[in-house]
C-alpha positions, 0 to 999 in steps of 0.5 A, a space after each residue: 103300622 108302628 112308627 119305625 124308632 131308632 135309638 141315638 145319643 147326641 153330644 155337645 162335641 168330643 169331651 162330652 162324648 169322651 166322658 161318657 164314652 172313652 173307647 168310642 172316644 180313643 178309637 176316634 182319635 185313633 181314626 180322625 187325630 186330635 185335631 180338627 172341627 169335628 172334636 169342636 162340634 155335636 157328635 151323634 152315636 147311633 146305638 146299632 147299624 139298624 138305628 143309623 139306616 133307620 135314621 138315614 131314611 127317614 130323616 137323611 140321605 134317603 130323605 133329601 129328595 123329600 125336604 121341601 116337605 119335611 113331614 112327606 117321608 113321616 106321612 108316608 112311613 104313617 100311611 094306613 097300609 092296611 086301609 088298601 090291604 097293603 104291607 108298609 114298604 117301610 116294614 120290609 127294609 132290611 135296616 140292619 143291611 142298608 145300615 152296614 152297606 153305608 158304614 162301609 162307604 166312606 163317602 158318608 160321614 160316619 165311623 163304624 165301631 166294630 167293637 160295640 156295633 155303634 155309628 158315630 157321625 159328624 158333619 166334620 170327620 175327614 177322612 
């Protein structure tokens, strides 16, 4: 099995992101005000909803219960399936599903672009 990639850009805080992107960057003032921790802080903009579940599994939620073996979710992600004739688990999530399912749950920090289909996420968004 291939690894599971996902793709995403990281910025220093919202000036960096609002540079490189200035719609991303009104819709969350739109969202969130001009005021407040998170524009202080490192925004992350995962390019799809599949980017952001991949990334949730892997290395977030999904891999809480995993963190005092930070290498257990990658391990098992790696595992040789096809030794045990077995089809990877991890190739048959419906990321793109999961993905939308915890963009419109806003327990999570997160902000669902509708427009260009981009999830940005801080450890500081209050909603």
């Amino acid at each position: 099995m291939t690894a599971l990639n996902y793709n995403y850009t990281t910025y220093d805080d919202f000036t960096a992101l609002a540079i490189k992107q200035p719609e991303l960057g009104r819709r969350l003032v739109k969202e969130y005000g001009k005021e407040g921790n998170w524009m202080h802080n490192p925004l992350t903009v995962y390019q799809t909803v599949r980017d952001y579940a991949i990334y949730e599994v892997l290395e977030d939620k999904y891999a809480l219960p995993f963190h005092d073996n930070e290498e257990a979710v990658l391990s098992l992600v790696d595992v040789n399936f096809n030794g045990y004739h077995l089809p990877s688990l991890f190739a048959y999530l419906d990321y793109n599903s999961l993905g939308y399912a915890l963009v419109t749950n806003k327990y999570f920090y997160d902000f669902y672009d509708r427009r260009t289909g981009q999830v940005a996420t801080s450890d500081e968004f209050e909603f």
